[in-house]
C-alpha positions as CSV (number, residue, x, y, z in Angstrom):
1,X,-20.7,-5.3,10.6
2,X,-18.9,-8.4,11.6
3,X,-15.6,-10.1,10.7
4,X,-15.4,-13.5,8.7
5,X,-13.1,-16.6,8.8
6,X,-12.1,-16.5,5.7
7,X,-11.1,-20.3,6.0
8,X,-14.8,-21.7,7.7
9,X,-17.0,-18.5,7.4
10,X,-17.3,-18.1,10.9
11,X,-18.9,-14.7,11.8
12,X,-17.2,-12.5,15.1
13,X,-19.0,-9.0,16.1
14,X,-16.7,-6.2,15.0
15,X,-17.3,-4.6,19.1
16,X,-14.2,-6.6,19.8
17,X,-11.2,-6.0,17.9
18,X,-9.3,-8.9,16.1
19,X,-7.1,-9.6,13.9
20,X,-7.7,-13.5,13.4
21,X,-10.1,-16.1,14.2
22,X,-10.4,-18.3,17.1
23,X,-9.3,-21.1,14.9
24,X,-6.2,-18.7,14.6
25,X,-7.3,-18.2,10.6
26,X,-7.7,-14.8,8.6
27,X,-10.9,-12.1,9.4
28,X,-12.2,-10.3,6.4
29,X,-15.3,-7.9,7.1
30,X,-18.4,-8.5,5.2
31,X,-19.4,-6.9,2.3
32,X,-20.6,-3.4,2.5
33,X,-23.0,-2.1,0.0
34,X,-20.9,0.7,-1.3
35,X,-22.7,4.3,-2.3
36,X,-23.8,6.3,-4.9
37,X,-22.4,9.6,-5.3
38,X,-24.4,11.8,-4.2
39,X,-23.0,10.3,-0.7
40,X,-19.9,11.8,-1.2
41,X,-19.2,14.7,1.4
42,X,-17.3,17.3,-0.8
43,X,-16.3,19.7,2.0
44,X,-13.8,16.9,3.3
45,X,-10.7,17.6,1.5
46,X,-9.6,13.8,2.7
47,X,-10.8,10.0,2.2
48,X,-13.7,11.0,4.9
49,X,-15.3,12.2,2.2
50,X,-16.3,8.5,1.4
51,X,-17.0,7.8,5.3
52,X,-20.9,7.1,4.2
53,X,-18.8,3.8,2.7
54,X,-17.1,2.7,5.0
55,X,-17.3,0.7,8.4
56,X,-15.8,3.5,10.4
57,X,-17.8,6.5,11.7
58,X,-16.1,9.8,11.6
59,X,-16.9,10.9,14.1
60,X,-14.0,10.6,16.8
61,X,-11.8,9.6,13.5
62,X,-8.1,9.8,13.9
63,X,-7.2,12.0,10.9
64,X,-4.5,13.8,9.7
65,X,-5.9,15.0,6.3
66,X,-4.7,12.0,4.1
67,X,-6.6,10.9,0.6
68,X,-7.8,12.8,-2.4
69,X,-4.3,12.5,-3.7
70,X,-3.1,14.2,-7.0
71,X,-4.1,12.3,-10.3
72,X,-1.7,13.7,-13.1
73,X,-1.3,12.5,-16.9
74,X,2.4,12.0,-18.0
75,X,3.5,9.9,-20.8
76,X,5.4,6.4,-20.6
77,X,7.0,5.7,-23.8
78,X,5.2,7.7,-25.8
79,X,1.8,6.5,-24.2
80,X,-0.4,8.7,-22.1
81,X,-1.2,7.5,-18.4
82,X,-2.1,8.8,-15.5
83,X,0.1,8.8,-12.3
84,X,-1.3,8.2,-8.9
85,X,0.9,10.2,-6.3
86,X,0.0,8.4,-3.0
87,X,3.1,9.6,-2.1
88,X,1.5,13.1,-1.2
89,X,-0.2,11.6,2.1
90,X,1.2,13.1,5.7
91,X,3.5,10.2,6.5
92,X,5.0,10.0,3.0
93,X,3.1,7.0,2.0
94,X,-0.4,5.3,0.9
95,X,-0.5,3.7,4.2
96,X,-1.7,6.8,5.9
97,X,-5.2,5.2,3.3
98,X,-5.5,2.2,6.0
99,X,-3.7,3.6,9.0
100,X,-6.5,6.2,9.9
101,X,-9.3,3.6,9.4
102,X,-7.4,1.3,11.3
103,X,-6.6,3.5,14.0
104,X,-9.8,5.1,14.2
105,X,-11.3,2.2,14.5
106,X,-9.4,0.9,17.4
107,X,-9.2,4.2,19.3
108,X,-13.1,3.7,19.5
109,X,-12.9,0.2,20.4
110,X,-10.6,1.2,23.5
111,X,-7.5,-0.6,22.2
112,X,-4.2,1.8,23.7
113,X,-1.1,0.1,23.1
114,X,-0.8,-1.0,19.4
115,X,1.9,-3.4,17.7
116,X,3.1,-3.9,14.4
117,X,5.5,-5.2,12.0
118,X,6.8,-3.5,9.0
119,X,9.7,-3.1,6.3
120,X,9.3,1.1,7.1
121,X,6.2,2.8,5.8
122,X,3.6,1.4,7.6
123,X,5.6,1.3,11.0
124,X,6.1,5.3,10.1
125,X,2.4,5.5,9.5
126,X,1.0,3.6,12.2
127,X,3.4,5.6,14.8
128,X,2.0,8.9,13.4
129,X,-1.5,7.7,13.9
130,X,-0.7,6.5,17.2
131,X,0.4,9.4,18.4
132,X,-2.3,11.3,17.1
133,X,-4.2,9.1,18.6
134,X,-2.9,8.8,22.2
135,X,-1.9,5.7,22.1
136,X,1.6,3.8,22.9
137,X,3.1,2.1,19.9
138,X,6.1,-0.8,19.2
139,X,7.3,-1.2,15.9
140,X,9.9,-3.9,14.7
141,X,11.6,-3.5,11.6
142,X,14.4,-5.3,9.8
143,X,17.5,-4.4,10.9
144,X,18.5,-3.0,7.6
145,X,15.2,-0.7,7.3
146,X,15.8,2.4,6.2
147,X,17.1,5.1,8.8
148,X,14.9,7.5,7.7
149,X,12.0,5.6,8.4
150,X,13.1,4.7,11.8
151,X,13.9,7.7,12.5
152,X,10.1,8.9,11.7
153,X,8.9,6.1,13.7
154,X,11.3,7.0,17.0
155,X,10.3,10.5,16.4
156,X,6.5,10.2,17.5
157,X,7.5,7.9,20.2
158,X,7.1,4.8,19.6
159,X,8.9,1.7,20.6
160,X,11.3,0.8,17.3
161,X,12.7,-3.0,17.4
162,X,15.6,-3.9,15.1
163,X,15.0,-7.9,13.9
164,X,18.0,-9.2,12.4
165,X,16.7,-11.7,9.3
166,X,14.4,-11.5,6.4
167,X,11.3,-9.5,6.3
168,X,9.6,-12.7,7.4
169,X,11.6,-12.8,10.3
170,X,10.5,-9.5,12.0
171,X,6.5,-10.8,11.1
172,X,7.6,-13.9,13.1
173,X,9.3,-12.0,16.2
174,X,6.0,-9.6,16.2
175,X,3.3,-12.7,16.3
176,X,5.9,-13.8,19.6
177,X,5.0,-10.2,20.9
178,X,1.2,-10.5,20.4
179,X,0.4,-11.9,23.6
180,X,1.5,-8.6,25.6
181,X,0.1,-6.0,22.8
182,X,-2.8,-5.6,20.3
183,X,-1.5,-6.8,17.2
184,X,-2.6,-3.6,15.2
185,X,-0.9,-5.4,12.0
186,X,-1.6,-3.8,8.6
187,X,-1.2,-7.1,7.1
188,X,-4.3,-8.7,9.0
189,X,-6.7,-6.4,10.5
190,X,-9.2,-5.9,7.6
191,X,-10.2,-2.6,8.6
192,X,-7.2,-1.2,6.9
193,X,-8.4,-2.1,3.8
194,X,-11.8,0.1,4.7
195,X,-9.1,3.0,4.1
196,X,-7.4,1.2,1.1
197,X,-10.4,1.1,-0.6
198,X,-11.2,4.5,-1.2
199,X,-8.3,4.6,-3.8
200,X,-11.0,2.9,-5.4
201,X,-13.9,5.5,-5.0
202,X,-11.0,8.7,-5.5
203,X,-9.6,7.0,-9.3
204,X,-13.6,7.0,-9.7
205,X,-14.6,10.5,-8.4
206,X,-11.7,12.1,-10.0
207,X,-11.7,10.6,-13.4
208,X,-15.8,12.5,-13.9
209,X,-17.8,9.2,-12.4
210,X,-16.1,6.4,-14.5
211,X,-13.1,3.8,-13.8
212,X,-10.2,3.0,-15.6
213,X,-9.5,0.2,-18.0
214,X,-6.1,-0.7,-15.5
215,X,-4.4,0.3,-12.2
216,X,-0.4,-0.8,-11.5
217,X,0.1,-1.1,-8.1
218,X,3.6,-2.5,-6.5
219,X,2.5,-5.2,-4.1
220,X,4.1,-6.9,-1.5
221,X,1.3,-7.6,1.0
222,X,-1.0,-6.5,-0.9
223,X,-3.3,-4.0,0.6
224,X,-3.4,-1.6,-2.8
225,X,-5.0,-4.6,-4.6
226,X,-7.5,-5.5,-2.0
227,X,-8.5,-2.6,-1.3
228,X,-9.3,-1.8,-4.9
229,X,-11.0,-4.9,-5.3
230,X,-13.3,-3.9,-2.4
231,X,-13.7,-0.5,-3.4
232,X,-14.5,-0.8,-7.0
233,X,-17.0,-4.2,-6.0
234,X,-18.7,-1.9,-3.4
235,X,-19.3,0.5,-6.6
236,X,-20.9,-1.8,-8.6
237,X,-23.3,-2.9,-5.8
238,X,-24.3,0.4,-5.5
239,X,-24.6,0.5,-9.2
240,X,-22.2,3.2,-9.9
241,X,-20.7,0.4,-12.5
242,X,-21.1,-2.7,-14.2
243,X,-17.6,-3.5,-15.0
244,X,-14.3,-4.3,-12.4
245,X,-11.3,-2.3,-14.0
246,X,-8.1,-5.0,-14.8
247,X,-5.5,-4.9,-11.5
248,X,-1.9,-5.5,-11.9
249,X,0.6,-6.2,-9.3
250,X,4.4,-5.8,-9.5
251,X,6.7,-7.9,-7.5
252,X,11.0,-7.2,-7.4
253,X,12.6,-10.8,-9.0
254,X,14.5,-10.9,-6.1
255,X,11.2,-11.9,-3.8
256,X,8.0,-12.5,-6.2
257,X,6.2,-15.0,-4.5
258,X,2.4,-14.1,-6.1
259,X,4.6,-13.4,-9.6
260,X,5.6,-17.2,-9.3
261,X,2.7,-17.8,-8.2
262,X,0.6,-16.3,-10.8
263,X,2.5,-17.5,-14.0
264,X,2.3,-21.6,-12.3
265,X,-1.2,-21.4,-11.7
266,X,-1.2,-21.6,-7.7
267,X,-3.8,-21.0,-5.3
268,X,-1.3,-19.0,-2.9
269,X,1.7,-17.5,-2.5
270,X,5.0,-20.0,-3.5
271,X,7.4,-21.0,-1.0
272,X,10.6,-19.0,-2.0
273,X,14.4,-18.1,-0.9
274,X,14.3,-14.5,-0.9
275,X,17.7,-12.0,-2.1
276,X,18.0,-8.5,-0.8
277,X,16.0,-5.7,-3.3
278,X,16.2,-2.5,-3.4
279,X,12.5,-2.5,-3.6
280,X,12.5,-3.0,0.0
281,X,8.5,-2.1,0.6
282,X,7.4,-5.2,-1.3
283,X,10.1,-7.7,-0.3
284,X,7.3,-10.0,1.5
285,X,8.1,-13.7,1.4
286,X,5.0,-14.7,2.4
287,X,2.0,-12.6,2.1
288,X,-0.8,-13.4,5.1
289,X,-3.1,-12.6,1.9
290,X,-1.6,-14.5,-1.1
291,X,-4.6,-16.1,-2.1
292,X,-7.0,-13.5,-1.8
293,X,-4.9,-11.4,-4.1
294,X,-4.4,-14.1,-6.1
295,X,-7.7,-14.0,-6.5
296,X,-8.4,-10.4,-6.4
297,X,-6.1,-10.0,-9.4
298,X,-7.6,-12.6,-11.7
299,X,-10.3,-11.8,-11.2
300,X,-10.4,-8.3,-12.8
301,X,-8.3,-9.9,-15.7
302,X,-4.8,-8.4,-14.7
303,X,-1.7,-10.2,-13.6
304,X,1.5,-10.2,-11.5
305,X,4.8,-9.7,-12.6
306,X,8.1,-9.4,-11.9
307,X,11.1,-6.7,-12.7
308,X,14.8,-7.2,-12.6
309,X,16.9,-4.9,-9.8
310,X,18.2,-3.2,-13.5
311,X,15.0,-2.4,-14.6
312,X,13.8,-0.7,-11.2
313,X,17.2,1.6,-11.2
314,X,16.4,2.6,-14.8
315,X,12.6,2.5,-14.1
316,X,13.8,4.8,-10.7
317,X,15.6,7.0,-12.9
318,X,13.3,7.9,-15.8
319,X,10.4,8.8,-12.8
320,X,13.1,11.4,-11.1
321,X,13.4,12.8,-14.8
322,X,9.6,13.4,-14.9
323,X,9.3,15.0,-11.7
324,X,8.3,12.1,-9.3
325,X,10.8,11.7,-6.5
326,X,9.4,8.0,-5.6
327,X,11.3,5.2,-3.4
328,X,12.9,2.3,-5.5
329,X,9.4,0.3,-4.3
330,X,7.0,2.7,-6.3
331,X,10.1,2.4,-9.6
332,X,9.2,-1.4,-10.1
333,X,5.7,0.2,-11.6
334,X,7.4,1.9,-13.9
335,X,9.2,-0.8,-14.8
336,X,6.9,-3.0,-15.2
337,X,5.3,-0.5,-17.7
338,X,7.3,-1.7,-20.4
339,X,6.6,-5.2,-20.1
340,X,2.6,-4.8,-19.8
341,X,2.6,-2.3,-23.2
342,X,5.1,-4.9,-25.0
343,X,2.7,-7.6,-24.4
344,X,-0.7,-5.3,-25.3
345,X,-1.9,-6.5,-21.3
346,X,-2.3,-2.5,-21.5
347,X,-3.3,-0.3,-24.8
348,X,-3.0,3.2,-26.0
349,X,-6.5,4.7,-25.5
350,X,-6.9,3.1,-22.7
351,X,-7.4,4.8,-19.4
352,X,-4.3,2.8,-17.2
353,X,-3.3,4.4,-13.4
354,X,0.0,3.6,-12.4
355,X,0.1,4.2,-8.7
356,X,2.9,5.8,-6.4
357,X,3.3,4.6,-3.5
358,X,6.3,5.9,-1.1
359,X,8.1,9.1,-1.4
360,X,12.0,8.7,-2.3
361,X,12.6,11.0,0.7
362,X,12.8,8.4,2.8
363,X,15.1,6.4,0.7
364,X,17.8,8.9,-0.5
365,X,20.5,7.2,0.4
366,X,19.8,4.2,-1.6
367,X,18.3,5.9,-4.4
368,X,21.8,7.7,-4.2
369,X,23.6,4.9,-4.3
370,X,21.7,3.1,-6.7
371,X,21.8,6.0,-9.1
372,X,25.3,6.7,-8.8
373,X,24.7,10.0,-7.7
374,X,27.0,12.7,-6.2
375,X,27.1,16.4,-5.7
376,X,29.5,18.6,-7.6
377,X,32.4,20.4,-5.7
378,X,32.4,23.8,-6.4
379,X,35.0,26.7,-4.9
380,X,33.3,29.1,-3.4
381,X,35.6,32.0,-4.3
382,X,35.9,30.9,-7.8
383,X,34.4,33.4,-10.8
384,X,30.8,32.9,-11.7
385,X,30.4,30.3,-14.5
386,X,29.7,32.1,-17.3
């Protein structure tokens, strides 16, 4: 296995870990050939099940039992899906999908001090891991990242950085701090995306051996689209398909750079000014990715789009009502629902996975806020309510 320029094609062995080229461009990993399923180890009760697939071996894997996520069917408007809860992973979040590849993968390369940049989930993740791991860990967040996240991040010891700015801003401070650390960024070390992918091979193993028609993910960096674009390509090499299922990626208004992107035709990401969002886990000015999900995504036949602040309160709302306690992030899928089935981009009788990404644990405070919500004072000597 070796990493790829994705700009001149230049080949690096994989022995040495990196997370760009030389020429300072992007590394991808080649394609891997994908399996068939009677590679699948059932007795793992985790994404190692899939580790005959990817470019990690399990053995010495950094693993805290994350994957094989619920799959459960709910209606939207009247239509049936079925509702991804990445949520359910040990940090809270789908990250834990790319952070034990990732880590596992440096752990056995000797890498010790790890550094990364994040908005909250994957700076929670990747300090879990860490720690798990043995290794020593700096994150830097945006000032205004979520306490709770921080807090999970300071908990397992690592090294938590305030940047005051945009999200951009804390990316920039991190590539200023990558001279004195390993720059174990999400965003650019492609072996996260050998965890991402096996979303891809769980939608197929749990839906009997077949793939869906669509699958909504919130993106931001983009990790949940390439990642399923490299797991379900993998499966049709193998021949466990013939068909890639549509992707769709939803962006918050208030910082769509692919959206814009997508409806004027671009080959990457457009410039933008971004405004605060609540959907703080996507709010990426400019994704290190762009045009590979750009690509990714038109491939399959889906699209980006972009919801209003409203619609991912109301969107946040109606999930809470069904049972899924998600972080404003993961409510700008259910927004976008409306908007896909209005425009027939997704059909009744078709088999469309909308994907949760983030537990709204970690954002109560804001969900509270945005949701109005307050407890009920009640006197504890008054008579029973009848």
């Amino acid at each position: 296995m070796n990493y790829v320029d994705i700009v001149n094609g230049r080949r690096y062995p994989s022995d040495v870990p990196r997370w760009q080229s030389d020429d300072g461009n992007g590394v991808d990993l080649e394609p891997c050939p994908g399996i068939a399923r009677d590679r699948i180890d059932p007795s793992r009760r985790s994404l190692w099940r899939y580790a005959a697939a990817m470019a990690v071996p399990y053995e010495g894997a950094v693993t805290l039992g994350e994957g094989w996520t619920p799959l459960l069917p709910r209606a939207w408007q009247g239509i049936d899906l079925l509702w991804k809860l990445e949520y359910v992973m040990p940090t809270g979040s789908f990250k834990d999908r790319g952070m034990t590849a990732m880590v596992s993968y440096l752990k056995q390369c000797g890498i010790s001090d790890v550094l990364e940049d994040s908005s909250g989930n994957a700076g929670a993740s990747l300090s879990t891991y860490a720690a798990a791991a043995g290794m020593r860990c700096r994150i830097m967040v945006p000032a205004s990242a979520s306490y709770p996240k921080v807090a999970q991040m300071a908990a397992h010891g690592a090294d938590v950085v305030a940047v005051s700015g945009t999200r951009q801003d804390v990316a920039d401070a991190a590539l200023r701090e990558a001279s004195t650390m390993f720059y174990a960024s999400h965003n650019r070390q492609p072996y996260f995306l050998e965890g991402t992918k096996t979303l891809a091979y769980e939608l197929w193993e749990q839906l009997g051996f077949r793939l869906p028609d669509n699958v909504i993910v919130p993106v931001g960096y983009g990790a949940n689209v390439l990642g399923c674009e490299r797991g379900f390509a993998e499966l049709m090499r193998a021949g466990e398909t013939d068909r890639m299922p549509r992707i769709f990626g939803v962006q918050a208004a208030n910082v769509s750079p692919l959206a814009q992107a997508f409806d004027e035709g671009l080959d990457d990401y457009k410039d933008i000014v971004p405004v605060p969002t609540l959907a703080e886990g996507i709010a990426s000015q400019r994704p290190t990715r762009g045009r590979a999900i750009l690509q990714a995504v038109r491939g399959s036949g889906g699209r980006i789009l972009s919801v209003s602040e409203d619609e991912i309160v109301a969107a946040l709302r109606t999930l809470a009502g069904m049972g899924f306690y998600v972080e404003p992030t993961c409510a700008s899928v259910g927004a976008a629902l409306g908007h896909l089935l209005d425009a027939g981009d997704i059909r009744p009788g078709e088999t469309t996975v909308a994907v949760l990404t983030g537990t709204g644990l970690k954002a109560s405070e804001m969900i509270g806020k945005a949701l109005g919500l307050s407890a009920r004072t009640l006197d504890p000597h008054a008579a029973p309510r009848k």
